[in-house]
N, C-alpha and C positions, 0 to 999 in steps of 0.2 A: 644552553643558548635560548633564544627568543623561540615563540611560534614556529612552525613549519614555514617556507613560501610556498606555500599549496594555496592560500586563498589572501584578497583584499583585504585589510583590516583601516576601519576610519577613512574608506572614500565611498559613500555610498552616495555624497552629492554629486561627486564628479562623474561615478557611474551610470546614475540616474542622466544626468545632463547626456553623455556619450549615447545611450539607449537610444533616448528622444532623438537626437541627429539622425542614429542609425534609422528608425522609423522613417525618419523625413525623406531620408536616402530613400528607400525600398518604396517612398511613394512619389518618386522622381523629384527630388527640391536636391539640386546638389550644396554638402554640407562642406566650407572650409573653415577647418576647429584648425585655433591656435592653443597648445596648451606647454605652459612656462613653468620655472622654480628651478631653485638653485639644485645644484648636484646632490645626491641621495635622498631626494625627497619619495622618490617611487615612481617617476614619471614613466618608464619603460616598465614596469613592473605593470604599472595601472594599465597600458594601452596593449602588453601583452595577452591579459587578463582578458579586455576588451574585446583584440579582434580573433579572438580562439572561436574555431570553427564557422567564420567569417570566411569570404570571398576576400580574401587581403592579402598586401604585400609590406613586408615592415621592412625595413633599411635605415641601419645605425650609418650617420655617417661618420667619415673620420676625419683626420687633420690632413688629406692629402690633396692632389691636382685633383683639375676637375674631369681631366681624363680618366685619370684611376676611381674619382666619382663614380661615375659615369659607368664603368665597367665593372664595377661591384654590382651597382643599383640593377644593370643586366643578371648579372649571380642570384639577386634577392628574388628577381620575377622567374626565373627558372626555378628557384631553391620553393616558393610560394605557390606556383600558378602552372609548372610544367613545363618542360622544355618547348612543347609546340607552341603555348600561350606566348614564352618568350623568344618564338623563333617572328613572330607578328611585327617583330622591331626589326627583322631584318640586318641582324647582326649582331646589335646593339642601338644605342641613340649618340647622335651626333654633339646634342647639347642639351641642355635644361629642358626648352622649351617643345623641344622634340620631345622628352621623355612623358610630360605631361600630357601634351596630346595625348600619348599612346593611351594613357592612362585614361584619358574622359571616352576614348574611343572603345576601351573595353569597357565602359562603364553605357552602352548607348540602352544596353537592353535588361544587363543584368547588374547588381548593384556591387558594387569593390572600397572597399576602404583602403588608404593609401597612405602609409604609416611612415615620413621623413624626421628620422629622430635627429637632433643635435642640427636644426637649419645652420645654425650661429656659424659653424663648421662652412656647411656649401656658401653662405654669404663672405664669407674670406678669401675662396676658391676661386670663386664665380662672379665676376663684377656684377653688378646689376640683378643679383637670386630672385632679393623680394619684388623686382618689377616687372621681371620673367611672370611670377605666379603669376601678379596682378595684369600683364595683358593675357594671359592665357585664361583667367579665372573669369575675366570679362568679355570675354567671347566662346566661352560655354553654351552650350543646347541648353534650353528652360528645365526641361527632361532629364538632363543625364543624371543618373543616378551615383554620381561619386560622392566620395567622403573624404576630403585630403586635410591631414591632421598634419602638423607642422608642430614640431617641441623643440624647444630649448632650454639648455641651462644657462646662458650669459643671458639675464635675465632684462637689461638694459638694451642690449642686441633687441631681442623680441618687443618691448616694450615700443624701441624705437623706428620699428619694422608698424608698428599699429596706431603709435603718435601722430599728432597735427600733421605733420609732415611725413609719414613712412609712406610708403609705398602701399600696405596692408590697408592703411586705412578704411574701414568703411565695408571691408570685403567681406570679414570673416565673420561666419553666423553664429559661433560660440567662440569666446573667450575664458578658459579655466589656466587659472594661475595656482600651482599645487605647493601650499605652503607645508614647512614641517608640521608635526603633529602636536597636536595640545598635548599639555601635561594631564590632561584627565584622560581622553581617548589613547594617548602613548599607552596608558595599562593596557591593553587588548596585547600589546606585543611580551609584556614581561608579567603575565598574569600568576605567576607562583612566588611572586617577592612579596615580603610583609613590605606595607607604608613606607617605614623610613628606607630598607632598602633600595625600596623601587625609587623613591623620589631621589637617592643619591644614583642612583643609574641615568635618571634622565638629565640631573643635572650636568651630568660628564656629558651624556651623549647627545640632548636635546632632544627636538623630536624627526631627528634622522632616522626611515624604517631599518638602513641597513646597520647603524650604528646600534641602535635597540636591537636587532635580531645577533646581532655579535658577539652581548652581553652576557657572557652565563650564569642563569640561575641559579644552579648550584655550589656557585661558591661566592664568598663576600667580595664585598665592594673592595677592599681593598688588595684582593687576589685579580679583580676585573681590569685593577686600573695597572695594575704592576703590566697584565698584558697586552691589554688596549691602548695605555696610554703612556708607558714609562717603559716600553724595551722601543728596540730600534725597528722599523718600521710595521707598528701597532697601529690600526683601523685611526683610533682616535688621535693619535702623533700627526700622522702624515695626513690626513683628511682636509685637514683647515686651509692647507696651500693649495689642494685642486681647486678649492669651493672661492678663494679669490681669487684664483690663478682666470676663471672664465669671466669675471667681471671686469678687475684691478689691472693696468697697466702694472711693470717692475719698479718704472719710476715716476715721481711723485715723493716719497713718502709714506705711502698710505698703509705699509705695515707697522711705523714706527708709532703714525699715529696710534693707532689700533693698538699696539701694545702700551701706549702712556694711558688710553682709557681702559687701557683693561686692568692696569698697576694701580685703578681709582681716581686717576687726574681726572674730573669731571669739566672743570672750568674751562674755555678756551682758553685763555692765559696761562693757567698749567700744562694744559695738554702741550702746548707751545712750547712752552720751555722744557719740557720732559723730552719733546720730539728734538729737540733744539734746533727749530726749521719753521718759516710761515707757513700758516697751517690755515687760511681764508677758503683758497682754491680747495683743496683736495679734504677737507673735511665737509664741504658743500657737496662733491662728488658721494662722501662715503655714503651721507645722510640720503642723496637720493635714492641710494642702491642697496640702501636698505641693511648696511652694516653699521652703521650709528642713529642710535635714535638721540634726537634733540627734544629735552623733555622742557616744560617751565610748570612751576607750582599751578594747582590748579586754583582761578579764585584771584591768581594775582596780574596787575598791570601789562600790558601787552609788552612793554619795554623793561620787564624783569630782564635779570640775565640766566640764561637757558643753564641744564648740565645737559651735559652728554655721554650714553650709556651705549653697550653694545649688547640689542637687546636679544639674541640669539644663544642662548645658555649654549651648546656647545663652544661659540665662537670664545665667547665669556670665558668660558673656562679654558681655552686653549690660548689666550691671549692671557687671563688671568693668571695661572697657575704653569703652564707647560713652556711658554712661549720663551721667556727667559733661559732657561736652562734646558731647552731642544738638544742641544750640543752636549752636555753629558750624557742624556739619554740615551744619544747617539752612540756614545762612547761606553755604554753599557755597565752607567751609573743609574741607573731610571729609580730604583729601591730607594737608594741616599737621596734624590730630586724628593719623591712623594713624601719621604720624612721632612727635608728641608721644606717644602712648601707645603706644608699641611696646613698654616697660618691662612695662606691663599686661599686653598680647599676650604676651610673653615668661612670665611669671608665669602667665600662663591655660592655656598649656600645655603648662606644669609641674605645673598640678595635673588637667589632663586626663591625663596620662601615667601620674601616682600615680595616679588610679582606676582607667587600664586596666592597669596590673602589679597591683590587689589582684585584680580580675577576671580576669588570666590567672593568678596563682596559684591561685585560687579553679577556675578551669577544671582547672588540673594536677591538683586534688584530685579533681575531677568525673572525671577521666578516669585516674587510678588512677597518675599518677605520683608524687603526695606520698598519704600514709596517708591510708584514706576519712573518718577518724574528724579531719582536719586542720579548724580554723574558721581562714579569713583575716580578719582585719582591720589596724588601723593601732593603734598605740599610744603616747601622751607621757605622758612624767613628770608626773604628780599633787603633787609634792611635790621640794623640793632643785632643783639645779641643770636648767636646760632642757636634755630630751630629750627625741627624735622617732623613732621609727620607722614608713620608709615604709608596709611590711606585715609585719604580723607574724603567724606562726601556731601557734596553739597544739593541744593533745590533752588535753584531761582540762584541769586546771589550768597545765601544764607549758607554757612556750615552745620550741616547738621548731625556728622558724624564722624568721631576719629578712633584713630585703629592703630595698634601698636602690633608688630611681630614679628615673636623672637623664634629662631632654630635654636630651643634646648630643649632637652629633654624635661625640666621641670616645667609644672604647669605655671604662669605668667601670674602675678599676685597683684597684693596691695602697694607693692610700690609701681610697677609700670602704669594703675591705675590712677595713683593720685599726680605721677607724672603726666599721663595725657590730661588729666583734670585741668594740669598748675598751666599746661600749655593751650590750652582751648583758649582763651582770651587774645591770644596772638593771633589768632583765625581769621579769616576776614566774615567777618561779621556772625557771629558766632549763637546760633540758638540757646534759648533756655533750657526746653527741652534736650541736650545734647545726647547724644547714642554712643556710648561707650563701646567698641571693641577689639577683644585680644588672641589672637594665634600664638599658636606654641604645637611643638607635637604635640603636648598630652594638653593641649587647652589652658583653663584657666582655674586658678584657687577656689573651692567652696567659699573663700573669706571674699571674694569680690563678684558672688550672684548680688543682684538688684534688678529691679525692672528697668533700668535703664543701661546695663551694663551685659555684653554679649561675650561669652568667650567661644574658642571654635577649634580643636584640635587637627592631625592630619589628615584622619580619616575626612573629616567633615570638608577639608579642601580638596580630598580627591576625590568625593562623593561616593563614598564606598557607604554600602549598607551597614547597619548598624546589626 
């Protein structure tokens, strides 16, 4: 399997941030941290970590009344702080706003962090949750040393909680929003797999901590996925429907969608017709929330027409490859599924690869080997015959870099070069100088070094030492 959960791995911004509050705390500035992200990103994991041998009370909450709230949250402050600390509530709390009092009242002298996982939950329960905080939060002592940390996974709930309009606005003195993990930092979790291993693990899993810790090391990718992802209720099968279930209405649409772009329909019109349903409303919905990204060539007219990806390698893969054939799996054909769609696997990551060569170009620019002033993105012909370029980058208006990459195991030659070559004139506006470069696992042909031509194998996208 993955790492131990004995420690943090890849959140040392968010822990640094949490520290700093806690300081502020212990020097009387009361701190309200909102911290967001979809299901299995670690957000309880991180905030456990956090308040360990801390003055705190932590409380998951759940799908229930807000009486049974209510009466847990009294459990959490006995379970945390001592029976006598929780006998100061005299009973219990009546309601929300009761409970928080209590809460800034134990904090007058001595400093308490106050851990409400899953708000999304008490704001279902509770009419009015986020407006409770907000007059309680506003009529706090200058002094009191609280820290109330508020997390959610319905990501748009929270969002909307801190929006023009919520309630939150304006309140809260840190805002961390806990995204999955990058494909370079996800090594920390699966540090014993060679290259291509590892990068097929995360493309299954994404940069989910728990999905990564689930993956076992010792044995191949396609022993991982038989378990994870091809018997009946496997970590990566059933995962996909918790993680829209907290966002997504059931109706709408908005699974069908999701599965036409993950089968490749990129265009609105195909996706349409694939869903066989208007698709205006509820692909506007997905794109806010962050399950569809709406991409356009870079370089090209504002009124190109967009594609549309799901930019989440888990989701991708679970829409791409599993999402069709759920129902045999179920029926404990999952082996026959992985062979029948191996076609998909193969195609999922090819385009996991294409994100991480625009991300490692995007790094080279970070890191001063292409000019700082370089934008990566990806670019197709708007117009005339079909064109694709994997990554392309530009300065100013000018193209001055394209990038072809392929997921195989030969190194990338002379023909995807003289093909980027034959297509550079389709560029918008396209340098003399132009920067040739090619990914592949193992890089690129000795027959295509030049001073103007770069190849980059996978080590060099995961940034592994040489």
């Amino acid at each position: 399997m993955g790492v131990p959960l004995t420690r943090l791995l890849d959140r040392e911004r968010e822990t640094t941030a949490l520290t700093a509050a806690w300081e502020r705390v212990q020097a009387g500035q009361p701190q309200l941290v909102v911290l967001w992200g979809r299901r299995r990103t670690g957000k309880t994991f991180l905030l456990s970590h956090f308040v360990h041998q801390k003055r705190s009370v932590f409380y998951g909450a759940t799908q229930q009344s807000e009486r049974v709230e209510l009466g847990r949250l009294t459990e959490a402050v006995s379970r945390d702080l001592g029976d006598e600390v929780a006998d100061l509530a005299g009973g219990g709390f009546v309601g929300w706003e009761a409970a928080l009092r209590y809460f800034a009242a134990l904090a007058r002298t001595e400093p308490i962090v106050v851990v409400l996982d899953e708000v999304p939950y008490l704001a279902r329960s509770t009419k009015g949750f986020a407006s409770i905080v907000q007059a309680v939060w506003d009529h706090l002592a200058s002094n009191t040393k609280l820290m109330l940390v508020l997390t959610g996974s319905a990501v748009g709930v929270i969002e909307d909680m801190l929006g023009a309009h919520g309630a939150l606005r304006g309140r809260s003195t840190l805002q961390l929003r806990l995204d999955p993990v990058d494909l370079v930092s996800a090594q920390a979790f699966l540090p014993q797999l060679d290259p291509t291993s590892y990068f097929e693990a995360y493309a299954a899993c994404g940069g989910y901590p728990m999905h990564l810790l689930s993956w076992d090391q010792s044995v191949d990718t396609r022993t991982n996925l038989e378990r994870l992802a091809a018997t009946a209720g496997g970590l990566l099968l059933e995962d996909a429907a918790g993680i829209l279930y907290e966002e997504l209405p059931e109706t709408g649409g908005y699974q069908r969608i999701l599965a036409a772009v993950g089968r490749g329909h990129t265009r609105a019109s195909n996706i349409a017709s694939e869903a066989d349903q208007r698709i205006e409303a509820p692909l506007e919905v997905l794109v806010r929330a962050g399950f569809v990204r709406r991409s356009n060539p870079l370089g090209a007219p504002r009124r190109s027409r967009p594609l549309y990806e799901i930019p989440d390698p888990y989701l991708a893969f679970w829409f791409g490859v599993l999402y069709s054939d759920a129902a045999y799996v179920a029926g404990g054909q999952g082996r026959a599924v992985l062979r029948r769609r191996q076609p998909q696997w193969e195609r999922h990551l090819g385009w996991v690869f294409e994100e991480a060569a625009r991300e490692h170009a995007a790094h080279l620019v970070d890191n001063g080997e292409l000019p700082a002033d370089t934008v990566i993105g990806r670019w197709w012909a708007t117009s005339g015959p079909e064109c694709e370029i994997d990554v392309l980058g530009m300065r100013g208006s000018q193209t001055v870099m394209l990038g072809e990459a392929k997921w195989r195991q030969a190194p990338v030659g002379y023909r995807e070069l003289t093909t980027l070559v034959a297509r550079a004139s389709r560029t918008p506006s396209p340098a003399e100088d132009m920067v040739y470069a090619l990914w592949s696992k193992n890089g690129g042909e000795a027959s295509v070094q030049a001073p103007n031509v770069r190849s980059f194998d996978l080590r060099d996208v995961l940034r592994l030492k040489r």
